[in-house]
N, C-alpha and C positions, 0 to 999 in steps of 0.2 A: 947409476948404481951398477955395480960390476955382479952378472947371473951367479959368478960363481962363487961368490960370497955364500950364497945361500943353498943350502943341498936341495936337489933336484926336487923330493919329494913336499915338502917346504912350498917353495917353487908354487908348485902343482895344488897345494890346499891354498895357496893367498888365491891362484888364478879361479879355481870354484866358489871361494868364498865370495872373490869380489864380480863375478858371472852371477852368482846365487842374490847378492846385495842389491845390483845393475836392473834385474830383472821385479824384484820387490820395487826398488825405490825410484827409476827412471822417472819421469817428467814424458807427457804422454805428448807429441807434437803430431802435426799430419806427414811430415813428412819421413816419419820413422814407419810408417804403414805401407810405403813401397810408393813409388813414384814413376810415370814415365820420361824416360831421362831429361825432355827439357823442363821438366816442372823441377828435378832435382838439382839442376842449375841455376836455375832463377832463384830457390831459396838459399844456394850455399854464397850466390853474390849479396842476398838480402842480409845474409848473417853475418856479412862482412860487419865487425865493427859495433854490432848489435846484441842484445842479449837476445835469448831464444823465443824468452816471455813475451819481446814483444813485438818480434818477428812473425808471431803465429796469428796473430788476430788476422792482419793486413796479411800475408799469403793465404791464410784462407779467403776474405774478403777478393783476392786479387784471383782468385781461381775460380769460384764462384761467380764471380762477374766476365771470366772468362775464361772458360773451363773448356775449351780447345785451341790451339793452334789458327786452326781456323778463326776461330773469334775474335782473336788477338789481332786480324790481320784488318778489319773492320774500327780497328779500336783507337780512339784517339789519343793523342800523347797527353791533351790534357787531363782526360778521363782517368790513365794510368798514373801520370804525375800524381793528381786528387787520391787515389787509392796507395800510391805509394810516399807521400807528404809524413807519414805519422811517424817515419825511419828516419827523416831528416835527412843529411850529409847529401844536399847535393847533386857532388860528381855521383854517389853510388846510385843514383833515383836514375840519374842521367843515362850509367853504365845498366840500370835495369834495364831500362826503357828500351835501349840499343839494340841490349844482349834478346828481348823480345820480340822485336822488330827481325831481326835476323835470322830467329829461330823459326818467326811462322811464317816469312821468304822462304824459307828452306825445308818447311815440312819437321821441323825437329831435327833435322841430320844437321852433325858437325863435323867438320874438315879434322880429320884424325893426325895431320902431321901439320909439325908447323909450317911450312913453306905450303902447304894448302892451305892453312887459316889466313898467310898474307896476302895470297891469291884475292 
C-alpha cells in the first residue's frame, strides 16, 4: 500500500491504535521477555516453519534443562534431539542441534561478517 494514500495524521492513529491493540492482545511467549542473544537464536531457528504455540512449550523445556551455555556443552545430541522431537522437520532439529553446539564452543559470540562465519 502506497503511505501517501493516506494523510499523515491517519497514518499516525492506525499506527497507536494498532501499538494500543498489540500490547492488550499479544500472546505472552518467553522469548518477548528479553533474551541473551544465543537463546534468541535458537528460538528464531525453532520458529522456522512452526507456530509460536508450539515452539514455546519445548524452548522453555529446552532451556530449563539447559539454561547455560555452559550446559549445553555437557549435553548430548540425543538428549537435545529428545527435547527438540515434538517440532519435527528434521533438517531443522538437525540445524538446532549445530547451531547449539557452535554457540557453546564459542561462549555465545558469533562471527559478525560473512567470510568469518565461513571461517
Amino acid at each position: 500500500m502506497n503511505n501517501d494514500r493516506l494523510p499523515a495524521s491517519l497514518r499516525a492513529e492506525i499506527r497507536v491504535n494498532l501499538f494500543s491493540w498489540g500490547a492488550n492482545n499479544k500472546r505472552s511467549f518467553p522469548w518477548r521477555r528479553g533474551l541473551p542473544f544465543w537463546q534468541g537464536l535458537v528460538v528464531e531457528c525453532m520458529l522456522q516453519r512452526t507456530r509460536a504455540d508450539q515452539v514455546s512449550p519445548v524452548f522453555e523445556q529446552l532451556m530449563s534443562t539447559f539454561p547455560t551455555l555452559k550446559s549445553l556443552r555437557s549435553a548430548k545430541d540425543s538428549d537435545l534431539h529428545a527435547i527438540l522431537t515434538p517440532l519435527a522437520l528434521q533438517w531443522r532439529i538437525r540445524n538446532v542441534v549445530d547451531l547449539l553446539r557452535v554457540l557453546s564452543n564459542r561462549n555465545g559470540r558469533i562471527k559478525k561478517t560473512i567470510e568469518d562465519l565461513k571461517k
